[in-house]
N, C-alpha and C positions, 0 to 999 in steps of 0.2 A: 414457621415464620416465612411471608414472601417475601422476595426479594424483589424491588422493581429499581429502574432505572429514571431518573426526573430528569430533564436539564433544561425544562423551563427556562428564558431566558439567556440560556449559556449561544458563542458564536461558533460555528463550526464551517471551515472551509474545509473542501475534499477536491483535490487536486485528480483530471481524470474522471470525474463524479458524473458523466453523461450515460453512461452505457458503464456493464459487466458489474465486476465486484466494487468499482465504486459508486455505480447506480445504486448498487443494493446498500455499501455505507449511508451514503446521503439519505437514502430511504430511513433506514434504522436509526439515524440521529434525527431526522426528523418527526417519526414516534416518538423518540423518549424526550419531545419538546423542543427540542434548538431549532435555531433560528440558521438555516444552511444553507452557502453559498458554496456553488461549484463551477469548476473551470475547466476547459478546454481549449486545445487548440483552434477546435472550429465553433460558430456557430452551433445551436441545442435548443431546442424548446426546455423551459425548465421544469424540471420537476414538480411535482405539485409541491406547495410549502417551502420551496426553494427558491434561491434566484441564480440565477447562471451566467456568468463571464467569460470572455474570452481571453485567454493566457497563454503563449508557449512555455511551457516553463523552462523550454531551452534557452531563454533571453534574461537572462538576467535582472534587465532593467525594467521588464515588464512583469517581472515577477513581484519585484520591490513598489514597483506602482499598484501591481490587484491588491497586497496585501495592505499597502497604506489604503487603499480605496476601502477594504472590507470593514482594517477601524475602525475609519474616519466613520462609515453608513454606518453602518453595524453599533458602533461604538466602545466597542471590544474586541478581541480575538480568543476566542478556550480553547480550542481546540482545530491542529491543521491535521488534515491526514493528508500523507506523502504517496498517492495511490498511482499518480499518471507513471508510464512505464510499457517496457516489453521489446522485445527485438524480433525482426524476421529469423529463420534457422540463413547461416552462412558459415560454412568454415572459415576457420581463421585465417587459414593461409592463402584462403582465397579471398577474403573480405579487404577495399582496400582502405587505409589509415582516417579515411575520411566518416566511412560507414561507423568503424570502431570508435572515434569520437562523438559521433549521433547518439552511437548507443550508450557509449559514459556518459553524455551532458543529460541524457534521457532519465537514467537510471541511477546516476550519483549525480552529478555537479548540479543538476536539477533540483531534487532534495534538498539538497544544503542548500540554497539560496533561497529557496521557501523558509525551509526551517530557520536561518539566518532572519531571514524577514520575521516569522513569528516571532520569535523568540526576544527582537529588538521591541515588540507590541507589547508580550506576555510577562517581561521582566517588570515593565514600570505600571502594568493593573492591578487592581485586588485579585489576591483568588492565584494570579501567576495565570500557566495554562499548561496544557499536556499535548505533545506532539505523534503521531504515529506514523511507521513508516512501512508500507507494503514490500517486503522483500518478499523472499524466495525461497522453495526448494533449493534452489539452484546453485543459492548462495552456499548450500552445506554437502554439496558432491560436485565430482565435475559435472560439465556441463557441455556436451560436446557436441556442435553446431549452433551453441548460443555460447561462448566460452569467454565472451569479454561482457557479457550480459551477466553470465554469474559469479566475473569477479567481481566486475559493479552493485550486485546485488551483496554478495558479502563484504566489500567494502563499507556496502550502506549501513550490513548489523556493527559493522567495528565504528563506524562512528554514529550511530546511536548510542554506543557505551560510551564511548570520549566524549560527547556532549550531555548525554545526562551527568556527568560528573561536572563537567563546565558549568553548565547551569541551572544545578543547582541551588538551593530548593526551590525556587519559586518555579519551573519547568520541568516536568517530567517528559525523558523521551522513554520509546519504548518501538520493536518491531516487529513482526508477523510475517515468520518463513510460511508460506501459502504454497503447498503440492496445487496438483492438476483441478480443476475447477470448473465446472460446467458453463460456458456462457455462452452468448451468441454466438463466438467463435471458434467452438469446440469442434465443430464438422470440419473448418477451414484447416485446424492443425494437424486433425489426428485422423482425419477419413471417416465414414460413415461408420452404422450403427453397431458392425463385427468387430471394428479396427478399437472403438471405443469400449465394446464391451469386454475385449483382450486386454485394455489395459487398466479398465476397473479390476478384473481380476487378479492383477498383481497388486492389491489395494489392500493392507491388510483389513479395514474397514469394508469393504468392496464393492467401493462406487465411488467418484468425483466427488470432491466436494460441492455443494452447494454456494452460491454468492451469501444471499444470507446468514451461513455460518460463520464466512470468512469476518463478513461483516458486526455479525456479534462480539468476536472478538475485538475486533476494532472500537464498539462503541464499549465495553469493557475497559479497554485500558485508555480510552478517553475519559471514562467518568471517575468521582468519587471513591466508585469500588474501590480501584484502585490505587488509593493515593499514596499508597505505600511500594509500588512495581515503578521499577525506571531502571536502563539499561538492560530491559530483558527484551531478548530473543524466545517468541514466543510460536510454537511448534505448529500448524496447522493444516496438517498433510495424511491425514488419515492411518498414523501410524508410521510413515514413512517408506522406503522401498523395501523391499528385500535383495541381499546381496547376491548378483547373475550368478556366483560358484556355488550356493545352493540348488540353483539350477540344474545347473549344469553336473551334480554330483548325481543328484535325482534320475536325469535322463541316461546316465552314464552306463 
């Protein structure tokens, strides 16, 4: 039996849909037929099949304006993915209260005023709608040099489960813990081709993930398939880390 994915007709925003893994969302719902709009801080050529907006989603009120805009054009909403995010490395103690707020309003307060916006569209359509939220490794270990990045990121899977209970039935949420990932800006984080290949190695799958995959799963718990998943924390880190005292036992 194949399995294929349709959503002909269905509306899909992707928050951050310019570049990296949500380039590669907005790609994949656009295969499986939807009609997809994506936003960014800055100006973007849009994607092919796509139309593209410009949105900080740190602003509140401009959040609440793209999503009434997508509606209103659109004439529905199915589906938001909550993908814009990410933090410079800064320690904490050296990061000042200002930066730390940047990177909450980025990585939660952001979220929920999208999702807030859907969810005001998705309650009163046929159909409902299904929300996804790009979290993090980061969210499920510390996270040291990005350390209000991954409370914010595990903040976001605790209230993906408090709002899928909120809302529903007619709203599914759901989120996507995402390890290390290959994308344009793989060189800028982690150094060249040595530095990257020492850290595929600690991969138990071993290698980065791909955007594409990330992205499968995203249009997965956007679609059908799934119309039974909501409040899940969903794994997508290639097995996940190994703990450093294995190491460390190994070399001993």
């Amino acid at each position: 039996m194949s399995v294929t994915i349709d959503l002909t007709d269905r509306v899909v925003l992707v928050t951050g849909g310019s570049k990296g893994i949500g380039r590669a969302i907005a790609e994949a719902y656009v295969a499986a037929g939807a009609r997809v709009v994506t936003c960014a801080r800055s100006e973007a050529e849009a994607l092919p099949g796509t139309r593209h907006v410009t949105c900080d989603v740190r602003d509140p009120d401009a959040v609440v304006a793209m999503v009434e805009d997508v509606a209103g054009t659109e004439g529905r909403l199915d589906v938001a993915v909550n993908n814009a995010g990410g933090a410079p490395y800064a320690l904490a103690a050296d990061a000042s209260p200002r930066f730390h707020a940047k990177v909450l309003d980025l990585n939660f307060s952001g979220p929920l005023v999208v999702a807030q916006a859907a969810n005001r569209v998705m309650q009163g359509q046929d159909g409902g709608g299904a929300i996804v939220n790009i979290s993090s490794i980061s969210a499920l270990r510390p996270s040291p040099g990005t350390a209000v990045y991954g409370a914010a990121k595990a903040g976001l899977d605790s209230l993906t489960t408090s709002l899928a209970m909120e809302w529903a039935p007619r709203v599914r949420l759901n989120s996507i813990n995402v390890g290390l990932c290959r994308t344009e800006l793989t060189g800028d984080h982690y150094g060249g081709d040595a530095q990257v290949a020492a850290i595929e190695a600690t991969i138990p799958l071993g290698r980065m993930a791909r955007p594409d995959e990330v992205a499968s799963v995203a249009l997965f718990l956007g679609s059908d398939l799934a119309s039974y998943v909501s409040g899940a924390s969903v794994a997508c880190h290639g097995g996940g880390e190994p703990p450093v005292f294995l190491s460390a036992v190994q070399h001993a």
